[in-house]
C-alpha positions as CSV (number, residue, x, y, z in Angstrom):
1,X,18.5,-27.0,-4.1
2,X,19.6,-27.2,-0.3
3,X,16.9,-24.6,0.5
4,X,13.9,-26.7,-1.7
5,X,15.6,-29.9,0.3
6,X,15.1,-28.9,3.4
7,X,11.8,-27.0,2.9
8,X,9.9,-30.0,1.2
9,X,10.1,-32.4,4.3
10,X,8.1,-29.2,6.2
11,X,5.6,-29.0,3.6
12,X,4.6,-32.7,3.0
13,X,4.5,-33.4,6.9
14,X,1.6,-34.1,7.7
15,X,-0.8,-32.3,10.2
16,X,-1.1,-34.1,13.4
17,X,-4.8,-34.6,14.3
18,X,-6.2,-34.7,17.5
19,X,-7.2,-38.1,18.4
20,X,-10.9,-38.9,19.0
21,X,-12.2,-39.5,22.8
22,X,-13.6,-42.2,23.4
23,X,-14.7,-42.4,27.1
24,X,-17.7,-40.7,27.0
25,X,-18.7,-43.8,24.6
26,X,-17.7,-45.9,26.4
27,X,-19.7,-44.6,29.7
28,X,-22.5,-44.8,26.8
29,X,-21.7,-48.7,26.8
30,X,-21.1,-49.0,30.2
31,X,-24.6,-48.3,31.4
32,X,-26.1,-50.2,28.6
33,X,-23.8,-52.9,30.2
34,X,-24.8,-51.9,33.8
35,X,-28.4,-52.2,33.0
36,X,-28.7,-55.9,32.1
37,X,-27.4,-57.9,35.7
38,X,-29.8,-54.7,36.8
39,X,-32.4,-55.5,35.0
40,X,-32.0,-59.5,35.1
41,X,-34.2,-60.5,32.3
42,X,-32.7,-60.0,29.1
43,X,-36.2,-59.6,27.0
44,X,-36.9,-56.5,29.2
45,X,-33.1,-55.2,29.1
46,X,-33.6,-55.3,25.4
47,X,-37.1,-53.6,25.4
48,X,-36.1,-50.8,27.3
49,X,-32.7,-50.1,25.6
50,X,-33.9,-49.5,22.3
51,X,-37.3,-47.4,24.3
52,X,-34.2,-45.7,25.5
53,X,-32.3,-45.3,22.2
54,X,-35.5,-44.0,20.3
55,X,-36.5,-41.7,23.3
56,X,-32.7,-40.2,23.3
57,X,-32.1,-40.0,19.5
58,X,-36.2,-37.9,19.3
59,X,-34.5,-35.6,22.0
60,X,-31.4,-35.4,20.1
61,X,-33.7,-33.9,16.9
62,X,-35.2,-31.4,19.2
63,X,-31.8,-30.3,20.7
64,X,-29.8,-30.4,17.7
65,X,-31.1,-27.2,16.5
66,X,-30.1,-25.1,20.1
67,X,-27.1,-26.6,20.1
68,X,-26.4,-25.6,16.0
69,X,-27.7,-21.3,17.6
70,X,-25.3,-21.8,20.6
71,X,-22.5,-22.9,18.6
72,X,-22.2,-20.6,16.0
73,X,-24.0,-17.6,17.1
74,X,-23.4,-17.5,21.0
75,X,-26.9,-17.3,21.6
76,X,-28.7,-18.7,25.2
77,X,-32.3,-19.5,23.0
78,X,-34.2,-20.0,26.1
79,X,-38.0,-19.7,23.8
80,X,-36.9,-22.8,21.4
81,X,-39.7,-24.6,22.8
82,X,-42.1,-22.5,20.9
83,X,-40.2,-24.1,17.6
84,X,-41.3,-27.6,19.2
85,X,-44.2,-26.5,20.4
86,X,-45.7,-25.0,16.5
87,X,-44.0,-28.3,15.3
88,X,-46.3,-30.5,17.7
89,X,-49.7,-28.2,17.0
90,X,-48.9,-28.0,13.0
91,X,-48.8,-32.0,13.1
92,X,-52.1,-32.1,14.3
93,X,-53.7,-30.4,12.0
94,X,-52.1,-32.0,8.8
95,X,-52.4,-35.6,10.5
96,X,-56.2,-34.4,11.3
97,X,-57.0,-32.9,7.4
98,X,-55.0,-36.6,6.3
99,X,-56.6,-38.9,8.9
100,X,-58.5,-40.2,5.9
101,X,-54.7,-42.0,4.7
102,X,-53.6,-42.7,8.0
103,X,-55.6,-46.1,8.4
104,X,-55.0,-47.3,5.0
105,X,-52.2,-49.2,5.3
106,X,-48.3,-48.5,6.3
107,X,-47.6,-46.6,2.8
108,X,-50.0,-43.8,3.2
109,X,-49.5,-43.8,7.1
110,X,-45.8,-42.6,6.6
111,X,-47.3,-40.4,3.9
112,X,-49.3,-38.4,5.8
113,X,-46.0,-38.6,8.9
114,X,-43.8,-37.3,6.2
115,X,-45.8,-34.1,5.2
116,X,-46.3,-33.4,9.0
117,X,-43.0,-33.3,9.3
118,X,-42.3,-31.2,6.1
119,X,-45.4,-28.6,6.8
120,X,-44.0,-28.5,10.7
121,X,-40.5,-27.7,9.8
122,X,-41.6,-25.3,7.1
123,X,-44.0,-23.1,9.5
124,X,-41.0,-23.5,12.2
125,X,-38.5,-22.1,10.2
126,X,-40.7,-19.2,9.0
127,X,-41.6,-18.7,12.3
128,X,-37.8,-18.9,13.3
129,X,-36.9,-16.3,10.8
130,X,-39.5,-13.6,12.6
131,X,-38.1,-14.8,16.0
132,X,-34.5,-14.2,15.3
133,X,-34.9,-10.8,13.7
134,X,-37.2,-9.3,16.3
135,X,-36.6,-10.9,19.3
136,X,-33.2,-11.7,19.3
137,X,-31.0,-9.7,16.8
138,X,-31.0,-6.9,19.2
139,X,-29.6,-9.0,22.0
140,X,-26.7,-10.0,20.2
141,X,-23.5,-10.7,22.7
142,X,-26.0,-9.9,25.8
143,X,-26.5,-13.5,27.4
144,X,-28.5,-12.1,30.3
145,X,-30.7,-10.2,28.3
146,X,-31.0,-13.0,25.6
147,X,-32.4,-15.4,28.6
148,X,-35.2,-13.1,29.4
149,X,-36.3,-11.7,26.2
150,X,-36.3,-15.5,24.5
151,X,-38.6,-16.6,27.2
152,X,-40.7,-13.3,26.8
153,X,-41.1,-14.5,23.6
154,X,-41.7,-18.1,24.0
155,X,-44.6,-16.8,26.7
156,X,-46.0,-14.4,23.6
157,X,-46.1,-17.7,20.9
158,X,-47.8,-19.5,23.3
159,X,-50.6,-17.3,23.7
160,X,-50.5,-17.0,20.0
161,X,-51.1,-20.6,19.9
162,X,-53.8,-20.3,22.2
163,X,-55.8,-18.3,19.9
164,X,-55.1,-20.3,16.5
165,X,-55.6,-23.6,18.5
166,X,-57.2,-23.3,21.8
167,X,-56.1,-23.6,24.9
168,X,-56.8,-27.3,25.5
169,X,-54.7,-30.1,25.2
170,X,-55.0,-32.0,22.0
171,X,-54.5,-35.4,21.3
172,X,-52.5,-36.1,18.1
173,X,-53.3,-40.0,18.1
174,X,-50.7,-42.7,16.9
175,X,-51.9,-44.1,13.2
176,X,-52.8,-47.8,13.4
177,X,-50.1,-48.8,11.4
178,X,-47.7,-47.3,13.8
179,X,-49.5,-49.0,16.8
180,X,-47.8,-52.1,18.3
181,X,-45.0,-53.7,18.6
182,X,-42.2,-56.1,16.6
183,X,-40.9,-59.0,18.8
184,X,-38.1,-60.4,19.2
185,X,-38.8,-63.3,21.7
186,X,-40.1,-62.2,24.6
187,X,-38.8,-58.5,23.6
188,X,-41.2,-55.6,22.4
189,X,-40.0,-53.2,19.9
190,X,-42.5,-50.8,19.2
191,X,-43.4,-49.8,15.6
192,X,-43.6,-45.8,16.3
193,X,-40.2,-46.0,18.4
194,X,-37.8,-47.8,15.2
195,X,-39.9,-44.5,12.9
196,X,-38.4,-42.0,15.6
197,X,-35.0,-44.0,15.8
198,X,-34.0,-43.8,12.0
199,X,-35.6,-40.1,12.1
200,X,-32.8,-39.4,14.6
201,X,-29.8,-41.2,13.1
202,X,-30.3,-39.6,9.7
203,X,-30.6,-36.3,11.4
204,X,-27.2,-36.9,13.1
205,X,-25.8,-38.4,9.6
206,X,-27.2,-35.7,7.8
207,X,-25.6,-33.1,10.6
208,X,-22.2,-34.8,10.3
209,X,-21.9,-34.8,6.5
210,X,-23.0,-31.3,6.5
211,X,-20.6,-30.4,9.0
212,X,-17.6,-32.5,8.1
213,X,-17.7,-32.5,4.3
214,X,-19.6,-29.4,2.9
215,X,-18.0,-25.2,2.6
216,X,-21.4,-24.4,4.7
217,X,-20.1,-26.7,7.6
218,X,-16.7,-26.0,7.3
219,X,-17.3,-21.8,7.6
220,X,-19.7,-22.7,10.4
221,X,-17.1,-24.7,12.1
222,X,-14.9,-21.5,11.2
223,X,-17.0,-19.3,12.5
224,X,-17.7,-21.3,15.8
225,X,-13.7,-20.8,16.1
226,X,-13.0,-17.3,15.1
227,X,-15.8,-15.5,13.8
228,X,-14.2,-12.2,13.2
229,X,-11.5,-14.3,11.0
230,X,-13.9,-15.8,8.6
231,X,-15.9,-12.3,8.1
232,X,-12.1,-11.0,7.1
233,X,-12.3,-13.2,4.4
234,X,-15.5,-11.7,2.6
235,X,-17.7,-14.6,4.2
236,X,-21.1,-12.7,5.2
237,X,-21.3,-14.3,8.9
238,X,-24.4,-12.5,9.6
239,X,-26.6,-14.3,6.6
240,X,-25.1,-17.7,8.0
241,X,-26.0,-16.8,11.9
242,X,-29.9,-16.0,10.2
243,X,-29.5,-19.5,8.1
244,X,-28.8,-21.8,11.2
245,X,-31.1,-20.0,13.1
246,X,-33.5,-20.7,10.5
247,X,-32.3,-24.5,9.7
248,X,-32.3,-24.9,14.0
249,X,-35.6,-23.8,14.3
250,X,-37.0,-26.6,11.3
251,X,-35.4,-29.5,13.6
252,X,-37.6,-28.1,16.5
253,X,-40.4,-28.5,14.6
254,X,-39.5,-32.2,13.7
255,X,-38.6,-33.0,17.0
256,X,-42.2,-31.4,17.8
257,X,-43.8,-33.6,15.4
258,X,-42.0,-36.9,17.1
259,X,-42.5,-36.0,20.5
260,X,-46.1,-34.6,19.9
261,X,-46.5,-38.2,18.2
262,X,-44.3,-40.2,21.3
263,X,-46.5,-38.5,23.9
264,X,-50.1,-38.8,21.5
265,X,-51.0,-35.6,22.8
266,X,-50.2,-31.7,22.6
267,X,-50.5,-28.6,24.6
268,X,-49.4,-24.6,24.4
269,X,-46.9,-26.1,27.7
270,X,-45.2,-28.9,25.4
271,X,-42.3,-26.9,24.9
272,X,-41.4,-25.7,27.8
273,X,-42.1,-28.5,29.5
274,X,-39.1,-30.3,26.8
275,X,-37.1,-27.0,27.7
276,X,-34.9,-28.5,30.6
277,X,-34.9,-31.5,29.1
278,X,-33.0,-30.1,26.4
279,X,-30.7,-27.5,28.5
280,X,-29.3,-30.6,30.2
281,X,-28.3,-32.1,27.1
282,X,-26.5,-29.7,25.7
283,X,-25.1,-29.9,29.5
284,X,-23.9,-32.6,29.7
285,X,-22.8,-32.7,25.9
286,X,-21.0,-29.6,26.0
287,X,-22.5,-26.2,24.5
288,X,-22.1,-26.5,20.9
289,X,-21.2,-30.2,20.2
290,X,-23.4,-31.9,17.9
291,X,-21.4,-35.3,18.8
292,X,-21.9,-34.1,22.5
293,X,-25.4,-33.4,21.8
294,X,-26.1,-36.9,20.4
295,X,-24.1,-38.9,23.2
296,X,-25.4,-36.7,25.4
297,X,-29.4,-37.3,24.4
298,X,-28.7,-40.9,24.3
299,X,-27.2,-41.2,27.8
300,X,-30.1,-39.3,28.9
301,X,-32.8,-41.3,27.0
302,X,-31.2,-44.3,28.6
303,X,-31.1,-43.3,32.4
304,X,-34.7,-42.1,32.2
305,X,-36.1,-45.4,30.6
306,X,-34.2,-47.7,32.8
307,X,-34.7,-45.6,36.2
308,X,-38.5,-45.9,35.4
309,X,-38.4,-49.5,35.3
310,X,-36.1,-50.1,38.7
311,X,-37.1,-47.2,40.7
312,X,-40.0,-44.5,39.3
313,X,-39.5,-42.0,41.9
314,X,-35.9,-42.2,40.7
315,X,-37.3,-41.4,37.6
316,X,-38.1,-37.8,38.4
317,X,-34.9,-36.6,39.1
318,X,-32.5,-39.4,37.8
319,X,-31.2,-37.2,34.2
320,X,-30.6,-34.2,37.1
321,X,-28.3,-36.6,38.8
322,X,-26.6,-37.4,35.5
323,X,-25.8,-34.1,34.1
324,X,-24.2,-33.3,38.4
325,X,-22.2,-36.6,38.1
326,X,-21.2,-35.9,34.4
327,X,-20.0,-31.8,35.1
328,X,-18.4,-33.5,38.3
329,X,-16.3,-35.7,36.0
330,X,-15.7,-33.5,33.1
331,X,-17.1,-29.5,33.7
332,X,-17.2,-28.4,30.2
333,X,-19.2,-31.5,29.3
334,X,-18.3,-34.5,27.3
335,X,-17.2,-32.9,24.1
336,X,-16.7,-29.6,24.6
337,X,-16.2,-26.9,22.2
338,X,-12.6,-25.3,22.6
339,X,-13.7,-21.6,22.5
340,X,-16.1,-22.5,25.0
């Protein structure tokens, strides 16, 4: 009984957790609050914070995915703008074979958005699966060698989408429905940007269920930790690494679609033009942090939109300057991963 007595208080006590940070939400805030005496009018602060919002959370989609490959499988992806790039390309040709729907009203507009986005994701993730077993599974553990062969192979895809689509850029218009804007007094909200904003939050909220609450998240989480533990226990780590690789490369084809869509216009170049964008997310985030990611992307979103509107020539190098002051203030990033 005295052993059971003083055994129980250890077993019932309850795991300390570690508490949640929240400064790098609170720089998040901060600019947003920084912006407005900025800015001075607050019709055009609001306009360009949720611009900002919707252009961060469509970057967040397209770096969710390399950030999901770093995490879990150590891998420096440096050809995922091919993913975004067949994304974009496949969206024109659905929204081009369904241009019929796209005029007819908001219903069948979305219609036609949705199966872009389906059809883009689909051909990504096929495309994904080929990538990781021929390009990268040899590289495994070999970050050098993973940086050049990636963008060996991201230079290859391109010239494969050369030949399927040309070599011009192609416009992917906006559908009429989606033109304009929603006002709220003398603010703009455009149509297409609050469309890109809830395609971002439920990708976060479907990434944050899946890794908080579901076995698949929790042995990727595992695995992110100690990989050579959760193989121990019978898990087949390998088929997982192929899986998020897989489920990575789909989000790059959304994000293509949006971003194709966002700029109206697509070329064999998009993704690696998006390429550095999305390296100094996952910067600034910290390598494998979904919740870095996403702060991360919206900081960034947010810096470029409002350093357009104060000082363009800012503009070019202003998200630059952010991720230098950010690794200044915190070198791992904002969230980072512990293994990292």
């Amino acid at each position: 009984m005295t052993d059971s007595a003083a055994i129980a208080p250890a077993e019932t006590a309850a795991i300390p957790k570690t508490a949640f940070d929240w400064r790098p939400v609170a720089l998040l805030l901060a600019l947003v609050a920084a912006a407005l005496p900025a800015i001075g009018g607050a019709s055009s602060w609001l306009t360009l914070t949720f611009a900002g919002l919707a252009m961060g959370l469509i970057i967040f989609v397209i770096a969710s995915g390399l950030t999901l490959i770093f995490g879990l499988m150590d891998v420096l992806n440096f050809g995922h703008g091919l993913f975004i790039a067949i994304g974009a390309f496949v969206a024109t040709s659905v929204m081009g074979g369904m241009a019929v729907f796209t005029d007819q009203g908001l219903g069948q507009t979305l219609l036609a958005v949705f199966a872009a986005m389906v059809v883009a994701m689909a051909v990504a993730a096929a495309v994904g699966w080929a990538f990781e077993r021929v390009v990268v599974r040899p590289v495994y553990g070999q970050h050098l060698k993973q940086i050049l062969i990636t963008m060996g192979g991201m230079i290859v895809g391109e010239e494969l989408i050369k030949v399927i689509w040309g070599p011009l850029q192609i416009a992917l218009p906006m559908p009429a429905p989606l033109r304009g804007a929603f006002y709220l007094g003398d603010a703009a909200i455009e149509k297409y940007r609050v469309l890109a904003a809830l395609a971002g939050l439920a990708v976060f909220a479907l990434l944050a269920w899946t890794l908080a609450r579901t076995k698949v998240g929790l042995l990727i989480r595992a695995g992110v930790q100690d990989r050579e533990m959760v193989e121990s226990l019978g898990y087949r780590i390998r088929r997982l690494f192929v899986g998020v690789f897989v489920a990575g490369s789909a989000l790059a084809g959304l994000g293509g679609v949006l971003w194709g869509l966002y700029q109206q216009s697509v070329s064999p170049q998009i993704g690696a033009q998006v390429n550095v964008l999305i390296f100094i997310v996952i910067i600034i985030g910290g390598l494998g942090s979904t919740f870095g990611c996403f702060v991360g992307a919206l900081l960034v979103g947010l810096m470029a939109n409002y350093t357009g509107f104060l000082a363009p020539k800012v503009a070019l190098f202003s998200n630059i300057a952010l991720m230098v002051a950010i690794l200044l203030w915190r070198p791992q990033g904002l969230y980072p991963v512990t293994n990292r």
